[in-house]
ChimeraX commands (.cxc) that place a marker at each C-alpha (Angstrom):
marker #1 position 94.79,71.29,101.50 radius 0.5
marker #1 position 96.58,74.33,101.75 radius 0.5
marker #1 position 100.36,75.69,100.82 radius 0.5
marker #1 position 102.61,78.12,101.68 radius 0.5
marker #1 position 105.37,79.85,99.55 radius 0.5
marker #1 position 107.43,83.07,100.52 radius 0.5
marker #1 position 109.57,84.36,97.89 radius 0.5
marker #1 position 112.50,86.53,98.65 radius 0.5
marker #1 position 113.27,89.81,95.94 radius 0.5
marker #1 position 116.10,92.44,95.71 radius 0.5
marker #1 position 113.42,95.60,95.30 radius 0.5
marker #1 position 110.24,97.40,96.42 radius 0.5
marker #1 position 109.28,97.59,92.71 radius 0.5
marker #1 position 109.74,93.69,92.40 radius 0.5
marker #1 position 107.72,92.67,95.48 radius 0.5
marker #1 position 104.70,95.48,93.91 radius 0.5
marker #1 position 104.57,93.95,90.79 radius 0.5
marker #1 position 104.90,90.46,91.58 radius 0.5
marker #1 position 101.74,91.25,94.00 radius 0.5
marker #1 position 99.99,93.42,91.41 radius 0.5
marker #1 position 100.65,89.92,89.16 radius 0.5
marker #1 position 99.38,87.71,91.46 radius 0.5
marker #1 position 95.82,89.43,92.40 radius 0.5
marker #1 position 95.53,89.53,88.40 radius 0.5
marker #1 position 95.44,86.04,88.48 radius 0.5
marker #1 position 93.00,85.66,90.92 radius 0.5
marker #1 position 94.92,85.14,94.03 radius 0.5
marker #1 position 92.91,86.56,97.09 radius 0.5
marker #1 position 94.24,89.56,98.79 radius 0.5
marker #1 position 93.87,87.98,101.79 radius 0.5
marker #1 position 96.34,85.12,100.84 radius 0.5
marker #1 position 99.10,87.35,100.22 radius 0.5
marker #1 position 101.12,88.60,102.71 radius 0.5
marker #1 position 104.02,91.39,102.06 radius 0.5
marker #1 position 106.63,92.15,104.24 radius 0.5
marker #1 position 108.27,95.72,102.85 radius 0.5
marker #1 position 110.83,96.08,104.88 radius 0.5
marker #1 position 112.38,92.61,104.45 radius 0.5
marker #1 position 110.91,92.49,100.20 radius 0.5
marker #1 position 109.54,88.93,100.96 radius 0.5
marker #1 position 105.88,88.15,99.54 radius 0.5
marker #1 position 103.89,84.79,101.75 radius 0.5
marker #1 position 101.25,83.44,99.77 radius 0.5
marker #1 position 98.90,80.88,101.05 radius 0.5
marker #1 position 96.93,78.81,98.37 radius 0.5
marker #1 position 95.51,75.61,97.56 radius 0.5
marker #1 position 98.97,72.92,96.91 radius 0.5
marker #1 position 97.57,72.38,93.16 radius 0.5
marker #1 position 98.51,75.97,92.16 radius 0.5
marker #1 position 102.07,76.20,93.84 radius 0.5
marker #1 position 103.98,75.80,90.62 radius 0.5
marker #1 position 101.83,78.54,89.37 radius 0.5
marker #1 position 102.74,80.95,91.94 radius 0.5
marker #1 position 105.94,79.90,92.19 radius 0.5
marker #1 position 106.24,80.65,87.97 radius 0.5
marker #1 position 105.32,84.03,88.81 radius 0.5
marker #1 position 107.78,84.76,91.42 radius 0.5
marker #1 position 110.56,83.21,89.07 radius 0.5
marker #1 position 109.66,85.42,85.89 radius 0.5
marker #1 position 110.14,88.63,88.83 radius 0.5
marker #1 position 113.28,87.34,89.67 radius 0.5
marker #1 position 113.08,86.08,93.24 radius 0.5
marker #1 position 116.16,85.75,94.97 radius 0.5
marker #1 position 114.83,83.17,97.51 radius 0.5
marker #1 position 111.96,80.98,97.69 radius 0.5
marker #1 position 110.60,78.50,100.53 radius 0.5
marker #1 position 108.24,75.99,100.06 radius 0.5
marker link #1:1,2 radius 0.2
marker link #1:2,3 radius 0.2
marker link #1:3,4 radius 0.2
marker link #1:4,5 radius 0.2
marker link #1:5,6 radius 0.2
marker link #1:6,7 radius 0.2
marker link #1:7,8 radius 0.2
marker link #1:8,9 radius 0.2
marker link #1:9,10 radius 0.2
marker link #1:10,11 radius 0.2
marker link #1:11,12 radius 0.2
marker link #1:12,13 radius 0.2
marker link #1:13,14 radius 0.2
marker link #1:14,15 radius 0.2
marker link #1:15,16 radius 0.2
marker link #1:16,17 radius 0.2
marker link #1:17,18 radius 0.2
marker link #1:18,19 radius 0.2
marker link #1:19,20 radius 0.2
marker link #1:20,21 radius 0.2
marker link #1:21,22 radius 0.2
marker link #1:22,23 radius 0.2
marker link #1:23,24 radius 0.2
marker link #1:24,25 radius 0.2
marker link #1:25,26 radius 0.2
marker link #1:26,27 radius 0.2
marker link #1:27,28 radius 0.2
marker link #1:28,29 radius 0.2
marker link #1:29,30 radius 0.2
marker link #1:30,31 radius 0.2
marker link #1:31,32 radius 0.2
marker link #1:32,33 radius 0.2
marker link #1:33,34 radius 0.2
marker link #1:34,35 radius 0.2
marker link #1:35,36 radius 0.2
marker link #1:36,37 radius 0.2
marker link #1:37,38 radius 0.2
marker link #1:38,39 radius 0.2
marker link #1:39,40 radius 0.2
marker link #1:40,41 radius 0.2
marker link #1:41,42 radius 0.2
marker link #1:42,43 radius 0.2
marker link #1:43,44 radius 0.2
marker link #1:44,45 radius 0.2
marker link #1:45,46 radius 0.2
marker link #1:46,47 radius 0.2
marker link #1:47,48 radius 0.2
marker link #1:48,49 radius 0.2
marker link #1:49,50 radius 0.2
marker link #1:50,51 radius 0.2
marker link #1:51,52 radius 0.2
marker link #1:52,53 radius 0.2
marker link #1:53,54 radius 0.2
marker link #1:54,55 radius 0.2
marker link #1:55,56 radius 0.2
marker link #1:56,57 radius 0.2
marker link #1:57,58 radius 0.2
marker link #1:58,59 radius 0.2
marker link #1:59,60 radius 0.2
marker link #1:60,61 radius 0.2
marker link #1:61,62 radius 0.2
marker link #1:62,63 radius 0.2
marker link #1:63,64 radius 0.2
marker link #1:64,65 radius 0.2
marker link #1:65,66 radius 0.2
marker link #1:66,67 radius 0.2
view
């Protein structure tokens, strides 16, 4: 069963990294969604690894998160 999780961030460079991050870990491109303009990051994964996505958008600072 699948999740989704947009997280919220205060700048560009956030939102990069925090992407760069999560393809390291093996998240799919194609489950992660970025939305410049409004610094929000959608990714759609399996539920067991929310927490672990959610971890990374935490240690980036996220100003906003929903689950």
């Amino acid at each position: 069963m699948s999740t989704t999780v947009t997280a919220t961030f205060k700048s560009d460079d956030q939102v990069k990294n925090v992407k760069d991050d999560l393809v390291s870990t093996g998240i799919p491109n194609e489950k992660i969604f970025v939305d410049e303009p409004a610094k929000k990051i959608r990714v759609i994964m399996p539920k067991e690894t929310q927490p672990a996505i959610v971890d990374i958008f935490e240690r980036h600072g996220l100003t906003e998160v929903a689950r």
